[in-house]
C-alpha angles and dihedrals in degrees: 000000000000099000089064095067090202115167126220099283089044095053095055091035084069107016090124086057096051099041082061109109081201098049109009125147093323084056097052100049084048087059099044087044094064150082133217124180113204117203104215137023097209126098099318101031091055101060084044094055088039097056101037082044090054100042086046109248096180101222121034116178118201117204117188142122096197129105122215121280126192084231087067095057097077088074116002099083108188091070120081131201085258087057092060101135105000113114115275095228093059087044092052092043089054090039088056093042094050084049097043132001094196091069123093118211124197094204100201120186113205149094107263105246145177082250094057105020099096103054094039088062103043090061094065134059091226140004133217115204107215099159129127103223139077090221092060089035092057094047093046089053098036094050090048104039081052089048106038098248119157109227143175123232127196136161138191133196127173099302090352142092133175122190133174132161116222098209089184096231123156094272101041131122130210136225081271098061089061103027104030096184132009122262116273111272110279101018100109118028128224126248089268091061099036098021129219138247104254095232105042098083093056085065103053091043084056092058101045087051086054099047082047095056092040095053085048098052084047097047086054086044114246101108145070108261089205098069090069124100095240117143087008123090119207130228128200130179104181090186085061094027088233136158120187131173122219116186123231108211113197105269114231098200088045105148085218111025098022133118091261103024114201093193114069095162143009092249086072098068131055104225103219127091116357101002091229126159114262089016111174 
């Protein structure tokens, strides 16, 4: 424990961290030692900045483009009425400083884009994609799953929610291998068209924060890389309370992570509509 170097007010801030046989001090320092970037501020991305702030994940990065609405505030829950049209990324770095101190937060604000993806990426240990649109889930995948860079995925839609994590291990596959190519334009609304139960994005987020914390305790060793959801996708429907587990086998013919990938880059691909290659 003396290698953490944690003061008084650190000690009792995660002493339910370092009492656990499972996490303890070493645990801790992993989580303060790293560094997570979070695409999107909104209903999934808030329980996840809540949660990585609170178990003091050291460095937090915050990507979005978007300013507050009082139509968020039904279900992002680290803006506040006050926050209504102030940048999400500057509501979310004074709600995580107001939470934990120890905690430093890169507020950019910008649309995540083929242009910046990479070196967003390459500046985090892991990313978490809680955005709410095929173009930004596609780039994200595609951009880790070519670098290497362990991510979380997660998805809501009205009562229902849907989360993976893609480790990038030998034998994972990626959001292409299941979905090689995004819905046409239109086919399925956003939650300003069809709406979303208020809650259900807390939990999702939940789980994506846990995934995240669990992928940083394994990548300093000291967890089972089989309880992640790699290679399992989640399902939740909050109106049934039902989980259920599809697995995502490697996809051969996958345009990014198969045997004969067609995407070397994320220049290769326009990123609207369908996300297909070559698209015009």
């Amino acid at each position: 424990m003396s290698d953490l170097n944690l003061d008084p007010t650190q000690l009792d801030r995660y002493s339910r961290h370092i009492i656990m046989e499972d996490l303890g001090p070493d645990g801790q320092k992993a989580l303060l030692d790293a560094s997570v970037l979070v695409v999107g501020a909104g209903g999934l991305g808030s329980p996840v900045i809540q949660y990585l702030a609170a178990a003091g994940v050291g460095r937090v990065g915050i990507a979005d483009a978007d300013a507050v609405e009082r139509s968020n505030l039904q279900r992002q829950i680290v803006h506040a009425d006050a926050d209504v049209g102030r940048p999400k990324v500057e509501s979310a770095a004074e709600f995580v400083a107001d939470l934990n101190p120890d905690v430093t937060v890169d507020p950019h604000e910008v649309r995540v884009t083929a242009d910046n993806v990479e070196a967003f990426i390459a500046d985090y240990d892991f990313v978490v994609d809680a955005s709410d649109n095929f173009e930004t889930r596609f780039l994200i995948n595609d951009a880790c799953t070519l670098a290497g860079q362990p991510f979380s995925h997660g998805a809501i839609y009205r009562f229902e929610g849907q989360v993976t994590t893609f480790a990038q291990r030998a034998d994972s596959p990626c959001y292409r291998c299941l979905f090689p190519e995004a819905p046409p334009a239109g086919e399925i609304p956003d939650c300003s068209e069809a709406g979303v139960l208020g809650v259900l994005p807390g939990t999702v987020g939940c789980i994506q924060a846990t995934e995240t914390v669990k992928w940083i305790l394994e990548d300093a060793g000291l967890a089972d890389e089989s309880e992640l959801l790699d290679g399992r996708l989640l399902f939740y429907d909050a109106m049934a309370m039902d989980f259920e587990e599809v697995p995502i086998q490697p996809n051969p013919d996958c345009p990014v992570c198969g045997d004969d990938p067609a995407i070397d880059s994320v220049a290769e691909v326009e990123y609207v509509e369908t996300c297909a290659i070559g698209a015009d």
